[in-house]
N, C-alpha and C positions, 0 to 999 in steps of 0.2 A: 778464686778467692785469695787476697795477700793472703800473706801471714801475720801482720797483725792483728787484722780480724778474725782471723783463726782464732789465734790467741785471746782474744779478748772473748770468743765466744764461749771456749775451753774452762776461759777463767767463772766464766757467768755460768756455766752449768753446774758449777759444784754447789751454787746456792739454790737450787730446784728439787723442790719434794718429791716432784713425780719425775726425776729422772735417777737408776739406778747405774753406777759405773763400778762393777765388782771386780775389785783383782782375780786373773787367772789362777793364779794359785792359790788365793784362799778357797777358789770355788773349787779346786784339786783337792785340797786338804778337807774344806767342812758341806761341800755345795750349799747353795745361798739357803739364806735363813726362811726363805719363804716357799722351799720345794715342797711340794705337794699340797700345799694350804694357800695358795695367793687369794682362790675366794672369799675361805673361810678367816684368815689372818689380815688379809693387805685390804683384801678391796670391800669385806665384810659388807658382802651382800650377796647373793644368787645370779642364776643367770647367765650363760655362757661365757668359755672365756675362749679369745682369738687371738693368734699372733699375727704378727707381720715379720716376715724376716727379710732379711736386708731394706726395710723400710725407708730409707732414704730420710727424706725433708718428713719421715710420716703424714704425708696426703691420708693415706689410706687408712691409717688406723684411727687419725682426727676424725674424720670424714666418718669412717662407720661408729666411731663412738656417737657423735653428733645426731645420727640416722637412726641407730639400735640402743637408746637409755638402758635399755632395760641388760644388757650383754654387757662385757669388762674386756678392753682391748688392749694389748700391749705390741707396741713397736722395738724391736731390736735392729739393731745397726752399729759394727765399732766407729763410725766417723761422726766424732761428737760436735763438728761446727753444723753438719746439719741436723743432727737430732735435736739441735740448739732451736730451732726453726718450732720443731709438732711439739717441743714443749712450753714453749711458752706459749702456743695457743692454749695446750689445755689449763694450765696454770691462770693464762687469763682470763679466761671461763669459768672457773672453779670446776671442771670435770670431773665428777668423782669418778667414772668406770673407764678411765685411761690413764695410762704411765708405758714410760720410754724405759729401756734398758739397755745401755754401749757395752756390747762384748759381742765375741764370734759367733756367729752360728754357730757353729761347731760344739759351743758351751751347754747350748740349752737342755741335752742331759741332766749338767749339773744345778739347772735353775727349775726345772718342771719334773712332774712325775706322774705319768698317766689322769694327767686333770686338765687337757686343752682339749676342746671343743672341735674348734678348727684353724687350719693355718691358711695365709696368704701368702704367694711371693710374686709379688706385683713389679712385672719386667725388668726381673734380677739378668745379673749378666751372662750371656746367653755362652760363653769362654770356648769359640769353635774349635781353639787350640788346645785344651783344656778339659776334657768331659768329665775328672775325677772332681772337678771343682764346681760342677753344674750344681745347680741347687734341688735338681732332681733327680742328682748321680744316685744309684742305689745306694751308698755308703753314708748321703743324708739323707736318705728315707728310711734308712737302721735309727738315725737318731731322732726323727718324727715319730719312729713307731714307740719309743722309749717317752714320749708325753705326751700322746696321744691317747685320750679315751678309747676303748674298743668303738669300731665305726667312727670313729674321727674324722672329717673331710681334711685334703689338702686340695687350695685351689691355686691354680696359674695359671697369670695374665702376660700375656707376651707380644711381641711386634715381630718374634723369632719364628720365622717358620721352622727353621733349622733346631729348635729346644724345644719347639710343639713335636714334632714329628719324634725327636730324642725321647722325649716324656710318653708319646702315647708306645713308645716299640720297649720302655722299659716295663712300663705297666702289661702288658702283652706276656712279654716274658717272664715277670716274678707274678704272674694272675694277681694281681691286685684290683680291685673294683672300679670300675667305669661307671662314672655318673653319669655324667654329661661333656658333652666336646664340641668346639665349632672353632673352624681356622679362620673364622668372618665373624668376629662376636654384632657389630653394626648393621650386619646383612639377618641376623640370626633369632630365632624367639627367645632363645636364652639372655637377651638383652633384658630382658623386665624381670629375670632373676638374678640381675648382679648387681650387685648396688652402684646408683649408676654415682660412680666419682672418678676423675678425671688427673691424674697427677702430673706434673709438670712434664714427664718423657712423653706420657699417652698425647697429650694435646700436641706436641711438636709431632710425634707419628703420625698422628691424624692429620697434621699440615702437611707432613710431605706424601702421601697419602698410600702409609702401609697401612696394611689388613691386621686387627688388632683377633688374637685369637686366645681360648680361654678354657682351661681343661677343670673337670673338679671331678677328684675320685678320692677312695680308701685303702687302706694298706689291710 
């Protein structure tokens, strides 16, 4: 993507309701106005609430909002040309049970507080050089467990056999709950329990024709 349409995206996001972009440091100083209340305060309704984290173009969060009315989905990701993307779908929908948020993972401490349902991280980078930055490194499962309901699910979708295998030998080790597992989600009966949406990496993986695998357990 230039950079002018970067930037013209950047610029078009600051006039969207449903996307929040909180400075680091005010979330250090006050964490957002909405921690622990986003059903009862933001989305003032009932209902589960789900993330996405590193959500990308939000496929996923659009997609299950569109599927589950009756649930509240939010997408995070700091890269605002594409959050630019799953919000003006919901925006031109009028979706009421979805909204985008650009900051770190690393923040959502300071944005939730033991009131998320469950999380997605839908073929985040799988960083083979990298393990403290996995998104299923024990040190972000400390910050999952911190807004997480008791029994909260996290689910991971991957084309990584190498962060399937990382994920199940973490959960192994810290005995954390095993739901369900398949390194073949398309071969698998677990296909008719996930919601079948498709995001722009899944479709190219499946054209070149890796094994899409797909783990959901609790902390």
């Amino acid at each position: 993507m230039g950079k002018k349409k970067k930037l013209i995206r950047f610029e078009e996001n600051k006039s969207f309701e449903k996307l929040f972009e909180p400075n680091a440091l005010d979330l250090i100083r006050n964490n957002h106005e909405f921690k622990g209340k986003w059903l009862s305060d933001y989305f003032k309704r009932s209902g589960r609430l789900v993330l996405e984290l590193g959500c990308g173009y939000g496929e996923y969060t659009v997609g299950q909002a569109r599927m589950m009315p009756q649930d509240n989905f939010i997408g995070i990701d700091i890269k605002g040309a594409r959050l630019n993307l799953g919000v003006k779908e919901i925006e031109t929908e009028k979706m009421p049970n979805a909204c985008f948020i650009r900051t770190q993972v690393e923040n959502i401490p300071l944005i939730f507080e033991k009131e998320v349902d469950e999380i997605w991280l839908t073929f985040p980078d799988p960083r083979p050089d990298r393990a403290r930055r996995r998104l299923t490194h024990p040190l972000f499962l400390a910050r999952y467990q911190s807004v997480l309901k008791p029994g909260g699910n996290i689910c991971l979708k991957t084309d990584s056999k190498e962060l399937y295998d990382y994920t199940n030998e973490v959960i192994d080790l810290l005995k954390y709950n095993l739901i369900e597992r398949t390194d073949n989600l398309y071969e698998s009966p677990l296909l008719e329990k996930v919601p079948f949406i498709q995001t722009k990496y899944e479709k190219r993986f499946l054209e070149e024709g890796k094994k899409i695998c797909f783990l959901r357990f609790s902390l």
